[in-house]
Backbone as CSV, one residue per row, in Angstrom:
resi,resn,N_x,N_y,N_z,CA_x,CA_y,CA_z,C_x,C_y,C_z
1,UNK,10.379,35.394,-13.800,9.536,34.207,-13.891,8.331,34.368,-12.956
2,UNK,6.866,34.040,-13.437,5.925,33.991,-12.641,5.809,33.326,-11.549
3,UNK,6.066,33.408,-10.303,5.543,32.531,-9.164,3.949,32.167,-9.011
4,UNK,4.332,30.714,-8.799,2.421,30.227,-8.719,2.667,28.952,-7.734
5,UNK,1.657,29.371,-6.559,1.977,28.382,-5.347,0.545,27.987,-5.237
6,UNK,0.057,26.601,-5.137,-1.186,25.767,-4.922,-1.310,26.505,-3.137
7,UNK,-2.568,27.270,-2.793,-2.870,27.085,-1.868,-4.369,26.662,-0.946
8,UNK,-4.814,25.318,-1.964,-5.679,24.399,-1.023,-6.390,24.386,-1.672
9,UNK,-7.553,23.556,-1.517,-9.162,23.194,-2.005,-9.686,23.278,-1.261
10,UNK,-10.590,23.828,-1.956,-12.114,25.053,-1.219,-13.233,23.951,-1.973
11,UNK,-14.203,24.402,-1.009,-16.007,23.868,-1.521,-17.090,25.288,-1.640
12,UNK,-16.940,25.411,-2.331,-18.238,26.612,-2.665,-19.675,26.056,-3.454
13,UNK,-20.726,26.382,-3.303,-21.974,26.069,-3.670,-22.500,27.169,-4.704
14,UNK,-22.647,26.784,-5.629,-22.853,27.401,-7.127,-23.935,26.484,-7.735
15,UNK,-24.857,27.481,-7.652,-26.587,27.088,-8.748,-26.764,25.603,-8.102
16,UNK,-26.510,25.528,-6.324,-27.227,24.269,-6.320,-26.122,23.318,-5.777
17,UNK,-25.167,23.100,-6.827,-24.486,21.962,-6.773,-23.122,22.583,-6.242
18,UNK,-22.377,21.305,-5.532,-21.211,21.830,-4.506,-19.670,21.906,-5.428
19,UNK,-19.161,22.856,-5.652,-18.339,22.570,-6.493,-16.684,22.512,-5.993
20,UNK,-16.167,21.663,-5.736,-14.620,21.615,-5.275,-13.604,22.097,-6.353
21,UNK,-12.818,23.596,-5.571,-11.877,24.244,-6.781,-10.839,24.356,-5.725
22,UNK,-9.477,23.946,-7.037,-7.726,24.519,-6.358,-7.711,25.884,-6.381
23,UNK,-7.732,27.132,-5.253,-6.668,28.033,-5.400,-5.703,28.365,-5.177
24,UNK,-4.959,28.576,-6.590,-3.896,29.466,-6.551,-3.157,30.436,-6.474
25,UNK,-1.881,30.991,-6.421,-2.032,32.395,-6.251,-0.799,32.686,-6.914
26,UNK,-1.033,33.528,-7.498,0.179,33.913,-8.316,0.727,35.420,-8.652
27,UNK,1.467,35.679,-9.618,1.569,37.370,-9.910,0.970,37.776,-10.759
28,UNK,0.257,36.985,-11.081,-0.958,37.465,-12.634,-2.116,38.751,-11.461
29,UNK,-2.530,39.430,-12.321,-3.040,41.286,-11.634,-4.714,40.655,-12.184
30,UNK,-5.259,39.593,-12.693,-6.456,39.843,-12.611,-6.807,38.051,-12.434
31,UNK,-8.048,37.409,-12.178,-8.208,36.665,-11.893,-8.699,35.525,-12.916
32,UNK,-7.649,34.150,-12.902,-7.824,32.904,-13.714,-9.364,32.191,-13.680
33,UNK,-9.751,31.315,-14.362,-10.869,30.095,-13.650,-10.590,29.579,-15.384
34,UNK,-10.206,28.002,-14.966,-9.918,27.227,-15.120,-11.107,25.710,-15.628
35,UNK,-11.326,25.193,-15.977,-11.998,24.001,-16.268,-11.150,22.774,-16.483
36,UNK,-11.071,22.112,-15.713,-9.846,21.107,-16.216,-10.251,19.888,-17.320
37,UNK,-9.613,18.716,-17.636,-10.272,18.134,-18.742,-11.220,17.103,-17.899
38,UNK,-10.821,16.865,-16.638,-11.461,16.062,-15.781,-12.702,16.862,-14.873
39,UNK,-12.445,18.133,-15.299,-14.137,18.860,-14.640,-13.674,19.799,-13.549
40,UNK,-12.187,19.258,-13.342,-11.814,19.956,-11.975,-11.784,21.438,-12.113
41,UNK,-12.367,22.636,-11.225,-12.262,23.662,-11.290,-11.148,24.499,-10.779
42,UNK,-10.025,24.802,-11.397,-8.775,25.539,-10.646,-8.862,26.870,-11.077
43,UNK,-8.597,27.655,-10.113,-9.060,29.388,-10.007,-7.560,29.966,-9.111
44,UNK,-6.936,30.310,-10.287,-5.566,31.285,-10.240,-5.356,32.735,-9.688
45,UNK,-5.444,33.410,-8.661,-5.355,34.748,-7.869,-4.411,35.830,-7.983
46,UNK,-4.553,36.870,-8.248,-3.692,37.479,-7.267,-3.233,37.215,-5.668
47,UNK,-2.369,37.270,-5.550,-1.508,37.357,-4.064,-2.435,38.281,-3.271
48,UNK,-2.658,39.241,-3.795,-3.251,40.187,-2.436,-4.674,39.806,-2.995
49,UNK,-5.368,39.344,-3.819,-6.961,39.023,-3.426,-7.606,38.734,-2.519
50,UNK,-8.620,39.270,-1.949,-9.540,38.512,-0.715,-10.279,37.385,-1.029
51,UNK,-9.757,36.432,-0.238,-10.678,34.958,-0.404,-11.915,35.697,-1.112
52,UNK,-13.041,36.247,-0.021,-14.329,36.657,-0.201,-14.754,37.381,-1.523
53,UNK,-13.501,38.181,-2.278,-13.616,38.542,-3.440,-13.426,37.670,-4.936
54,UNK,-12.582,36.690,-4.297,-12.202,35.376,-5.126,-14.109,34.718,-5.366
55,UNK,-14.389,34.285,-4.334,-15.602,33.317,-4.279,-16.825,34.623,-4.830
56,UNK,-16.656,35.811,-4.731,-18.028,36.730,-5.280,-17.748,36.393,-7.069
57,UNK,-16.490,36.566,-7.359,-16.141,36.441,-8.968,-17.101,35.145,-9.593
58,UNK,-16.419,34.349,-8.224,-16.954,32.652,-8.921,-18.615,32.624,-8.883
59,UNK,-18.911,33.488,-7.902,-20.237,33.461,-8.412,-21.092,33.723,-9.615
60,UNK,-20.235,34.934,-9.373,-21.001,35.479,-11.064,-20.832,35.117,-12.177
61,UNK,-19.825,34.063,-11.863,-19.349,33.593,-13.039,-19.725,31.855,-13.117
62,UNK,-20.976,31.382,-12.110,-21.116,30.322,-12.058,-21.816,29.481,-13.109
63,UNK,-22.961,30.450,-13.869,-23.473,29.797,-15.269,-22.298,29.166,-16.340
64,UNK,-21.264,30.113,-15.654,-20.205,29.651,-17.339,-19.054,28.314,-16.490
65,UNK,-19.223,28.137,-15.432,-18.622,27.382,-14.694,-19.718,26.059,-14.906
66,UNK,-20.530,25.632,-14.414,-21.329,24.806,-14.081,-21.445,24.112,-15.779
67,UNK,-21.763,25.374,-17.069,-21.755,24.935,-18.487,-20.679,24.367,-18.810
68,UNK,-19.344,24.999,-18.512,-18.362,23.894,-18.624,-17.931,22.821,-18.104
69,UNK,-18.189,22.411,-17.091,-18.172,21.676,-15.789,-19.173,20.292,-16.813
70,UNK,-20.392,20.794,-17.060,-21.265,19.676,-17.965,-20.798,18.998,-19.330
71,UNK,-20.419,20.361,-20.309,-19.613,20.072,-21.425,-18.437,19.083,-21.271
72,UNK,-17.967,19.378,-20.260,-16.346,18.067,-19.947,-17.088,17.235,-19.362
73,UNK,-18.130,16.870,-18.677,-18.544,15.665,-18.476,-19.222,14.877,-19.757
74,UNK,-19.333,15.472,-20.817,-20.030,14.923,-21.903,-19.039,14.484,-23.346
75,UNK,-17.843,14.916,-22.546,-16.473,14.379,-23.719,-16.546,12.949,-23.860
76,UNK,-16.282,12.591,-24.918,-15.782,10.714,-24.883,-15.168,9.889,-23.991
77,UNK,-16.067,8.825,-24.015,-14.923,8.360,-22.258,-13.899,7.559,-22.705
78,UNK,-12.895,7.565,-22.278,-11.511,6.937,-22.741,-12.489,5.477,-23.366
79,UNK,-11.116,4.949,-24.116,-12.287,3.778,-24.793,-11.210,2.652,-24.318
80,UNK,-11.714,1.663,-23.564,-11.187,0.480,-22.805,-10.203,0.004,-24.212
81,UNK,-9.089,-0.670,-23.956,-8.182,-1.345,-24.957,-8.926,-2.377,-25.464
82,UNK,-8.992,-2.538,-27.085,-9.300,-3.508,-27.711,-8.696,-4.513,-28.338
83,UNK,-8.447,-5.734,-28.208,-7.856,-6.662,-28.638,-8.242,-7.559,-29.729
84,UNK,-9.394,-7.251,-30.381,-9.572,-7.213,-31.698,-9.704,-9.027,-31.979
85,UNK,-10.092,-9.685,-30.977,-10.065,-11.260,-31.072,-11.982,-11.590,-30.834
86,UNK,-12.038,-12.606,-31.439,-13.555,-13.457,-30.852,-14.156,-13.441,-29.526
87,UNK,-15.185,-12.719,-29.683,-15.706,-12.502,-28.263,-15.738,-11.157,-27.797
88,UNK,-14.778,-10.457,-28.575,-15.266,-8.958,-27.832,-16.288,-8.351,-28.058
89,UNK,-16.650,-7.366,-27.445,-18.163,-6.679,-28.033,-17.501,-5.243,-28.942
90,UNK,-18.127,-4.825,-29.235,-18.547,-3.414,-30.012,-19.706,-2.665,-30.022
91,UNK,-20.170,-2.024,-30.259,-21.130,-0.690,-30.494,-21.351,-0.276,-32.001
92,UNK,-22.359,0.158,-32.199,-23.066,0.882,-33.413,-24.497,1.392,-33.454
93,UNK,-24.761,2.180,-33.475,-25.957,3.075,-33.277,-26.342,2.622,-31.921
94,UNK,-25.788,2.857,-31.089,-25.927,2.113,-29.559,-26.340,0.779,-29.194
95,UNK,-26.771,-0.341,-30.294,-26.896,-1.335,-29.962,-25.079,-2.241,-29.829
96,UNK,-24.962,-3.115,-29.002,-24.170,-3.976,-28.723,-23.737,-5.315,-29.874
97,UNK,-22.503,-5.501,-30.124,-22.561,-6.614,-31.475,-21.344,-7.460,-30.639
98,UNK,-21.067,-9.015,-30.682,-20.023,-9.161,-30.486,-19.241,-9.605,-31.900
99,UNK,-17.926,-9.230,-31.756,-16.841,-9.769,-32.821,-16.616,-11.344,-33.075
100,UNK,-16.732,-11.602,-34.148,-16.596,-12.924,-34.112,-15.708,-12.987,-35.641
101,UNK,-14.168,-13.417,-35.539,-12.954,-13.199,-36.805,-13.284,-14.706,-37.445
102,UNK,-13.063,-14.746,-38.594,-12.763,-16.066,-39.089,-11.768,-15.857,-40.583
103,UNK,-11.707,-16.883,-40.581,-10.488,-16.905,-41.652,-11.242,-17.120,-43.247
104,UNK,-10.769,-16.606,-44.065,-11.250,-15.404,-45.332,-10.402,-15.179,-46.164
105,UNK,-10.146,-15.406,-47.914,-9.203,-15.195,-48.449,-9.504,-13.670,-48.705
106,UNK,-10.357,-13.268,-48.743,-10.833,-11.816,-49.102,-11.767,-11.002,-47.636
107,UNK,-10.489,-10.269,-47.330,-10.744,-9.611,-45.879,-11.875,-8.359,-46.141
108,UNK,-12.903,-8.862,-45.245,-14.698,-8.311,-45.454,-14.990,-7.753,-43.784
109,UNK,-15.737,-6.883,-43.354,-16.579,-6.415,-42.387,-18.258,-6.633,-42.842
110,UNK,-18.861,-7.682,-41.824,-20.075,-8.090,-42.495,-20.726,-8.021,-40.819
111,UNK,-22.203,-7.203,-40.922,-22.468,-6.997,-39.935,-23.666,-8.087,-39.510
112,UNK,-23.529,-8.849,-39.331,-25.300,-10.391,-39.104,-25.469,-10.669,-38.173
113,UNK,-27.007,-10.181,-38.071,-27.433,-10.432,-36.674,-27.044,-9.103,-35.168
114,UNK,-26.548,-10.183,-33.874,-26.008,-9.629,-33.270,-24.310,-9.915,-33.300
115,UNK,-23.841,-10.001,-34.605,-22.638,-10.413,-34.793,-21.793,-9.220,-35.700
116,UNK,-20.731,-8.696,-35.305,-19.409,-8.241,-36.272,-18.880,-9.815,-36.594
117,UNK,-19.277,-9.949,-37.904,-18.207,-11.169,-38.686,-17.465,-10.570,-39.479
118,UNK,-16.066,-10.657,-39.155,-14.972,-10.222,-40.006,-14.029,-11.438,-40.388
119,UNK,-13.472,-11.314,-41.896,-12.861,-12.343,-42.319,-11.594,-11.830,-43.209
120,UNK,-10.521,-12.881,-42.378,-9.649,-11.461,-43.050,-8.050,-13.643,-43.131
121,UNK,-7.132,-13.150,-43.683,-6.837,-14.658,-44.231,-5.975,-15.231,-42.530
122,UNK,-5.581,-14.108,-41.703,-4.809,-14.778,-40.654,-5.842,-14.262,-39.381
123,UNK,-6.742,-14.525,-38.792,-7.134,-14.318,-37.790,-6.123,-14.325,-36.738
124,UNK,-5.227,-14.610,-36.847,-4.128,-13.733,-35.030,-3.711,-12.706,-35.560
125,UNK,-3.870,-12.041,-37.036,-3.517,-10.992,-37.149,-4.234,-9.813,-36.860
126,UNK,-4.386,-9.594,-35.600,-5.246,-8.323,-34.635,-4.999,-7.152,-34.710
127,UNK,-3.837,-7.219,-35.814,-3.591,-5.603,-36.403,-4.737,-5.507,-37.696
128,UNK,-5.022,-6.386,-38.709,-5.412,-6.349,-39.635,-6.964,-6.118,-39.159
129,UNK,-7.659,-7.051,-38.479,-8.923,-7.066,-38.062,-9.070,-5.431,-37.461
130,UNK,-8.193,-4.871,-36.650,-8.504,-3.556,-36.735,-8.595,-2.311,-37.532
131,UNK,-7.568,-2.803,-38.554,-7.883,-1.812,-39.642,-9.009,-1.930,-40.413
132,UNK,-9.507,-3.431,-40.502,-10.653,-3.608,-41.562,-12.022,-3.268,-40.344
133,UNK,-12.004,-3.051,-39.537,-13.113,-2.697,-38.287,-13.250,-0.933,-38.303
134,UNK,-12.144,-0.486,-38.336,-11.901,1.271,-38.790,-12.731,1.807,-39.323
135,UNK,-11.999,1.147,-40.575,-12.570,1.201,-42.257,-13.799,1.175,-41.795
136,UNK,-14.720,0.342,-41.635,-16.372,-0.301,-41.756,-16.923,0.867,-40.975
137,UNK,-16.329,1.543,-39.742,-17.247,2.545,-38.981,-16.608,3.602,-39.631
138,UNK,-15.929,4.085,-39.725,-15.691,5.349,-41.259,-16.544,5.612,-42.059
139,UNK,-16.436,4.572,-43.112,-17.520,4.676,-43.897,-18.802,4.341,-43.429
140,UNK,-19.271,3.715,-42.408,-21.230,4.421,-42.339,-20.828,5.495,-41.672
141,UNK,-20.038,5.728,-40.800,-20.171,6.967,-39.746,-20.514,8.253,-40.943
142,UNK,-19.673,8.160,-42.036,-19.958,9.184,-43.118,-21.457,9.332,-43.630
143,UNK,-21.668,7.796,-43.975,-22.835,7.479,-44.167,-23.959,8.074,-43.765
144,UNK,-24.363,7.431,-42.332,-25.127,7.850,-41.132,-25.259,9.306,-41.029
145,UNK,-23.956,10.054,-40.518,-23.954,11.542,-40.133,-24.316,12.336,-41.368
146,UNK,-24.370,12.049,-42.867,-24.838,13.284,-43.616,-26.433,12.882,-43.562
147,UNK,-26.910,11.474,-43.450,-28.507,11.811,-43.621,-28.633,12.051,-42.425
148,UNK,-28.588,12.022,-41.811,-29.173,12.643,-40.048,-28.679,13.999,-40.052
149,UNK,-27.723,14.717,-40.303,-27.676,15.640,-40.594,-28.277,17.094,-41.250
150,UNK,-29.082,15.802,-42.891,-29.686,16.449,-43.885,-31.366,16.220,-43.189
151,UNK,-31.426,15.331,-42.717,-33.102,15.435,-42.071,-33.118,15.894,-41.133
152,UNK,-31.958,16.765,-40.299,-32.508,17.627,-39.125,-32.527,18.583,-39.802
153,UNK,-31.624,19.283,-41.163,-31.895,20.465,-41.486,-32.996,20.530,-42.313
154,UNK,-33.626,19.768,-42.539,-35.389,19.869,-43.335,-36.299,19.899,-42.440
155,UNK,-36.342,19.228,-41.384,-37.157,19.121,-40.301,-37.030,20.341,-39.359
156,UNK,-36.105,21.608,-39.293,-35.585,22.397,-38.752,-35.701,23.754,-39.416
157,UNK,-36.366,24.331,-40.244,-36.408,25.234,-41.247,-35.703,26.611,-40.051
158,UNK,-35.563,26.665,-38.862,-35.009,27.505,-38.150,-33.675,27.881,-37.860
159,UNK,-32.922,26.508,-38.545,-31.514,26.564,-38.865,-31.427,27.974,-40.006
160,UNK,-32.567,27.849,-41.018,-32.238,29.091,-41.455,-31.381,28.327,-43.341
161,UNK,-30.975,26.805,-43.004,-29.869,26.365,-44.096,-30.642,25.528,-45.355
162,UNK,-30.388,25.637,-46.470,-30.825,24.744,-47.326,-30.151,24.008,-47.627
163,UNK,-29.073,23.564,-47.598,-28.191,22.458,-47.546,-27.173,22.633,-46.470
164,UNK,-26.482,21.023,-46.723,-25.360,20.501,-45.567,-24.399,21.248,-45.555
165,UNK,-24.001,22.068,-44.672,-22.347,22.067,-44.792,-21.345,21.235,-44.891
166,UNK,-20.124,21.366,-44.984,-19.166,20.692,-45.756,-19.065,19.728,-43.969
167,UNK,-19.228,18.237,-44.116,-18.639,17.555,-43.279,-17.268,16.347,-42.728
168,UNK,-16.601,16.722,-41.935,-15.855,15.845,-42.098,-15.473,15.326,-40.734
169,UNK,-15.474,13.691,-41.163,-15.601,12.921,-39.928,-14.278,11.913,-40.026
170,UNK,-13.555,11.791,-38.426,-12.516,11.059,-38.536,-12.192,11.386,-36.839
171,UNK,-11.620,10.479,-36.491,-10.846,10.299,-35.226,-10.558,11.152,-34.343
172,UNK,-11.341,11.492,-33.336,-11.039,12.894,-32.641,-10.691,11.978,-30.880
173,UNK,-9.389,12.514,-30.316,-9.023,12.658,-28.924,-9.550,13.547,-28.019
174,UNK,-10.920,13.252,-26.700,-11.647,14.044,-25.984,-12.320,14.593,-26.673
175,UNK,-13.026,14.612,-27.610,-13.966,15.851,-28.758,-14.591,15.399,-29.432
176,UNK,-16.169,15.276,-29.099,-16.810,15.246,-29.829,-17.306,15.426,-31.389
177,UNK,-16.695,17.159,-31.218,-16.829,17.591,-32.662,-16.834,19.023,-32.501
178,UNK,-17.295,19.592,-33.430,-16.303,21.452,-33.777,-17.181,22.288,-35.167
179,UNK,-17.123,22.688,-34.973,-17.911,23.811,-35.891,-16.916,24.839,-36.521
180,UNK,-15.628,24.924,-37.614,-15.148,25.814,-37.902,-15.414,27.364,-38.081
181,UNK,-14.592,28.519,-37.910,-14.888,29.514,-38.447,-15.558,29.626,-39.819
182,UNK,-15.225,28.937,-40.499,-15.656,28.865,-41.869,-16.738,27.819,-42.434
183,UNK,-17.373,27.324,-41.410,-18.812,26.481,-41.493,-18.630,25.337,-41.607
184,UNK,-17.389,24.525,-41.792,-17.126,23.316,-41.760,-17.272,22.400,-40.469
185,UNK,-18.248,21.089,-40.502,-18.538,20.192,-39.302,-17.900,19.513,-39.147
186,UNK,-16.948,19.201,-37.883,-16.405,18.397,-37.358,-16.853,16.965,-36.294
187,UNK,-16.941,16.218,-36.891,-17.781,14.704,-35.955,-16.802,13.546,-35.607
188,UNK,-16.490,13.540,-34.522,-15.679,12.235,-34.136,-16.367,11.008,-34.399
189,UNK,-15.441,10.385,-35.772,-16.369,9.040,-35.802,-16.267,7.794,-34.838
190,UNK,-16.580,7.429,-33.617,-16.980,6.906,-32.659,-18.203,7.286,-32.656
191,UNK,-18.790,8.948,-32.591,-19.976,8.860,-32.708,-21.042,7.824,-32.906
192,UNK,-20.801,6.984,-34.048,-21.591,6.099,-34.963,-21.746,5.203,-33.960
193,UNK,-21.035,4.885,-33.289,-21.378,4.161,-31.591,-22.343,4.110,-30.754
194,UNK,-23.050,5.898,-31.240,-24.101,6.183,-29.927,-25.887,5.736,-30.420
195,UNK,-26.139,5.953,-29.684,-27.584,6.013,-30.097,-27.834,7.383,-31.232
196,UNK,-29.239,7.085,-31.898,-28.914,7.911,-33.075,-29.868,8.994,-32.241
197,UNK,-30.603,9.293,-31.449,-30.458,10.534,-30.523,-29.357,11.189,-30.058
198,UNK,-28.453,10.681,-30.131,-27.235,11.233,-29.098,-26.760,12.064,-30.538
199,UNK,-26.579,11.204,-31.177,-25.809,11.413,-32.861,-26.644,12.996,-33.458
200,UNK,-27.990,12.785,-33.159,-28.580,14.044,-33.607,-28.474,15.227,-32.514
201,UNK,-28.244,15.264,-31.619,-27.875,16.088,-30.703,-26.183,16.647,-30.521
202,UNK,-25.429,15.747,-31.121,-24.051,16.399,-31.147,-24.506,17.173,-32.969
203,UNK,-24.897,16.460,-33.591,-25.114,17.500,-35.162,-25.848,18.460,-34.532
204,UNK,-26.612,18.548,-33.911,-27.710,19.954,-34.010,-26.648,21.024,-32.815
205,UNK,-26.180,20.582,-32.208,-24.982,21.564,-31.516,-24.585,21.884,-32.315
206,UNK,-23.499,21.860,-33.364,-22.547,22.040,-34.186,-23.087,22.855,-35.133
207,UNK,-24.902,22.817,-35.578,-25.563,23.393,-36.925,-25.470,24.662,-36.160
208,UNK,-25.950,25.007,-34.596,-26.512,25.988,-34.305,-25.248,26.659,-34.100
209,UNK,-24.077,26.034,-34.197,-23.091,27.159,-34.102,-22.814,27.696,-35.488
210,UNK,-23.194,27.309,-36.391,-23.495,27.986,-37.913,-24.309,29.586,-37.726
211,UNK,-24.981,29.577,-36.716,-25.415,30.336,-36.174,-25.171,31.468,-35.296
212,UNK,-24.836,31.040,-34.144,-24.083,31.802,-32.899,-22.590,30.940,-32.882
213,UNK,-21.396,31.585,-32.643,-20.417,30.485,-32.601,-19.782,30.484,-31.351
214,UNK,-20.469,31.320,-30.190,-20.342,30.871,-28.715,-21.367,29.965,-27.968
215,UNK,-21.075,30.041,-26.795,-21.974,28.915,-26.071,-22.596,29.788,-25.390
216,UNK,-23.054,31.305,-25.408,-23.093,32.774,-25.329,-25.066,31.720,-24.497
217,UNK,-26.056,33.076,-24.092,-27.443,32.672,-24.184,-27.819,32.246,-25.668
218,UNK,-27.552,33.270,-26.188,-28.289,33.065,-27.438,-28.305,31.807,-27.981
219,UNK,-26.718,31.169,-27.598,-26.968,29.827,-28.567,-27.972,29.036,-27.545
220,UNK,-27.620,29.087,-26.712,-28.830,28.195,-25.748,-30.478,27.889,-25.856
221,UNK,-30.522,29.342,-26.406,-32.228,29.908,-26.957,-32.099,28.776,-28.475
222,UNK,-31.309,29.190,-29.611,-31.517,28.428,-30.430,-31.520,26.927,-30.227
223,UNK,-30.730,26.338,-29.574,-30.469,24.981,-29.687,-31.906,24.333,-28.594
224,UNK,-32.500,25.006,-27.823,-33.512,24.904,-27.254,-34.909,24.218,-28.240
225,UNK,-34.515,26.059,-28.653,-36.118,25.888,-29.899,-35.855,25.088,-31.564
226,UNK,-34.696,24.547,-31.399,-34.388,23.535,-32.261,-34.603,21.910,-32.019
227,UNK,-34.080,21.915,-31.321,-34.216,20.709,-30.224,-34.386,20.768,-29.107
228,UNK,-35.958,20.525,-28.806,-36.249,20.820,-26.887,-35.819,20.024,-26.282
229,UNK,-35.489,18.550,-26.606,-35.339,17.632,-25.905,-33.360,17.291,-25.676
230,UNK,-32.877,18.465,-26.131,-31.174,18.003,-26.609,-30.732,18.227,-25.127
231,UNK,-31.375,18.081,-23.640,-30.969,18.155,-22.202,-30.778,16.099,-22.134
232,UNK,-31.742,15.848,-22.461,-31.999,14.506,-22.100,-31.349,13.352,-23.029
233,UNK,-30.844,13.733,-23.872,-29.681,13.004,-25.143,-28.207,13.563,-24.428
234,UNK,-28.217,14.768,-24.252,-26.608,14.933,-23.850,-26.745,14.397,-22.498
235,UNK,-27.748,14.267,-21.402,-27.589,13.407,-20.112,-27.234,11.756,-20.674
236,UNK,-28.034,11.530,-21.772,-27.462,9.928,-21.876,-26.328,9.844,-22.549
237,UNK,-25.878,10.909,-23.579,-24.367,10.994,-23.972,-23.584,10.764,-22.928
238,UNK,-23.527,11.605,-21.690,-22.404,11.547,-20.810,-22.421,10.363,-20.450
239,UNK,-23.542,9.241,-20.114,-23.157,8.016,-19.579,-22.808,6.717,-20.503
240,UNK,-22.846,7.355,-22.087,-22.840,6.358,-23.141,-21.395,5.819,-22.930
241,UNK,-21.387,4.359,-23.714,-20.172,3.679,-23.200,-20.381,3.121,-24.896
242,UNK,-19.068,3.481,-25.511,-18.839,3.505,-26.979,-17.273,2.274,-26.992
């Protein structure tokens, strides 16, 4: 059995910013680094490694540290419990709506004003109002994400694509979204939540991995000269509240 003993948190300074990592040490013969889902950096050793050789690795290896370190800060933020009654708020293309249920022989999602009016026949039934609330961001999220999709790839002739790839959108835990081996787009529909900058900046990630399918330079160069501005959408992604 592998032995692996926590021995302490270190502060090392990488491209600037101070980065706090667990090392460990174990019987593994070459050296771990870690990204946790919370950002935390844990870096796994050999037993006989030199500290000083530990921290030269992390250096060189700080572009791909610091990129992941950003990427997990830009995951979905847990989404506060919803109770699905009068008065709560919601999100859609980043503007704010509050819920307002009423009673309805024919259960509807009707969006007026700054209002979600949903009408469904038992308003304490807060299971039902959530399924018919689902439903409603499903279908635009589908909506929404193929034309924003299809007008970045016209507006983009550098994608290289004349049509959409195959998309499919539905409920993703921590994940934004995914780019298959086989060209298929993956979009967490919450998305439809964000501002429609944010929305075009998680699609134009995902196109350019149609492209490069690491997070390598190269994709960096493309997603650059695709979208110059996709630094300042994923800074307001990370603080979006969906």
């Amino acid at each position: 059995m592998r032995r692996i003993q926590d021995v302490g948190r270190h502060l090392i300074e990488l491209g600037g910013e101070a980065v706090e990592y667990t090392l460990r040490r174990s019987d593994r013969k070459t050296l771990g680094i870690t990204v946790e889902p919370d950002g935390h950096l844990v870096v796994t050793a050999p037993w006989a490694a030199a500290f000083t050789d530990i921290e030269a690795v992390l250096w060189r290896r700080r572009h791909w540290i610091l990129r992941h370190r950003r990427q997990t800060a830009a995951l979905p933020p847990p989404i506060p419990p919803r109770e699905w009654v009068s008065g709560e708020t919601h999100r859609y293309l980043g503007r704010q709506y509050r819920l307002k249920v009423e009673t309805g022989d024919r259960p509807e999602v009707r969006l007026v004003g700054r209002f979600f009016r949903v009408a469904v026949p038992d308003p304490a039934d807060t299971d039902r109002v959530r399924r018919h609330m689902e439903r409603w961001y499903l279908t635009h999220a589908r909506v929404v994400f193929a034309r924003r999709m299809a007008e970045l790839i016209r507006r983009t002739p550098r994608l290289g694509l004349k049509e959409s790839p195959p998309l499919i959108v539905r409920k993703l835990w921590r994940r934004w979204g995914s780019c298959s081996p086989e060209g298929r787009i993956l979009i967490n529909v919450d998305a439809v939540k964000l501002p429609i900058g944010c929305i075009d900046y998680l699609l134009m990630h995902e196109l350019c991995h149609l492209r490069v399918p690491h997070h390598g330079p190269a994709f960096w160069r493309l997603l650059d000269a695709c979208m110059p501005d996709w630094e300042h959408w994923r800074r307001r992604l990370e603080h979006a509240e969906i």
